[in-house]
N, C-alpha and C positions, 0 to 999 in steps of 0.2 A: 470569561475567556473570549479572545478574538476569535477571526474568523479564518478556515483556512487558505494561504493565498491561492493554493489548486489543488484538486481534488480526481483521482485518478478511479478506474472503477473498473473489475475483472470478477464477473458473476456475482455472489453478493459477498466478494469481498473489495474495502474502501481502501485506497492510501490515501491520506491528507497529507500537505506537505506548510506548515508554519514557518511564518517568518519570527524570527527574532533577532534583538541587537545586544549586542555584549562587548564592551570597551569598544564602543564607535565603528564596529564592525556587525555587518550583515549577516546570517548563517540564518541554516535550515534546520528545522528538526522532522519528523515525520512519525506517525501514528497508524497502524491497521486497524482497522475494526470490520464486523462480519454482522451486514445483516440480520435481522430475524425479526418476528412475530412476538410479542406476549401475549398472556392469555385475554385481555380484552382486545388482540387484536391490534392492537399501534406496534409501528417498526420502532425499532430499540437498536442503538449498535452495540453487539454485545465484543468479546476481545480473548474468547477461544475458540478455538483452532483445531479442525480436523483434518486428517494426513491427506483428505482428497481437496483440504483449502489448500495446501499448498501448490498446486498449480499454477493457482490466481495468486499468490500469494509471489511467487517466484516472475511467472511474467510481467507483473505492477513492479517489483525490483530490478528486472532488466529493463524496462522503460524505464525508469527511475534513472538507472545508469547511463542509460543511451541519452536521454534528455542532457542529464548531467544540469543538472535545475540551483544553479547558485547563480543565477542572471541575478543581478540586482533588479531591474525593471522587471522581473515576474510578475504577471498579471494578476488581479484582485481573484477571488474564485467567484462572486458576481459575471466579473467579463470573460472567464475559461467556463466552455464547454467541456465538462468531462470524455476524457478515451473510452471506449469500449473495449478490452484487451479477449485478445481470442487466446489463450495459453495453449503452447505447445508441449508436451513432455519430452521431457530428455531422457533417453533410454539409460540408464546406470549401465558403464563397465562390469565386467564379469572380477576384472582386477582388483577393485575398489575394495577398498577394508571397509568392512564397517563391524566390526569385533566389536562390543562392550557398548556398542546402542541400545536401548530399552524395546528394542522392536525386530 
């Protein structure tokens, strides 16, 4: 597998953002992964999620958005320095349904 062209980072959770080409066209695809520990010790990316990763998980997709990252000349992840994202919470409406959620 390559490498990815930039790599974003909001406590230990990662977004990678990959390039690939499909009928002579450019696009992105993207990947989260969440730090951790195994047990001898070596970081591992592991790919679940808990309800307080989504902070980091939400402000990495709003910079995601705000970037708006389909530049063709995107930087290699060698030449980008990762963001540090400080996540804010969005307070949930009193309005909002959430009927028939698991939670």
């Amino acid at each position: 597998m390559g490498h990815p062209v930039m790599k974003f980072q909001s406590g230990k959770i990662s977004l990678a953002a990959w390039a690939t080409e499909y009928k002579g066209e450019l696009s992105y695809n993207y990947t989260l992964s969440k730090g951790y520990k195994n047990k001898e010790g070596e970081w591992k990316d592991g790919h679940v999620f808990t309800i307080t990763d989504f902070h980091d998980i939400v402000a990495l997709a709003t910079l995601l958005l705000q970037r708006n990252i389909k530049d063709k000349s995107a930087p290699r992840a060698e030449e980008y320095k990762p963001t540090q994202v400080t996540p804010q919470p969005t307070p949930i409406k009193k309005e909002d349904d959430f009927d028939g959620l698991p939670f």
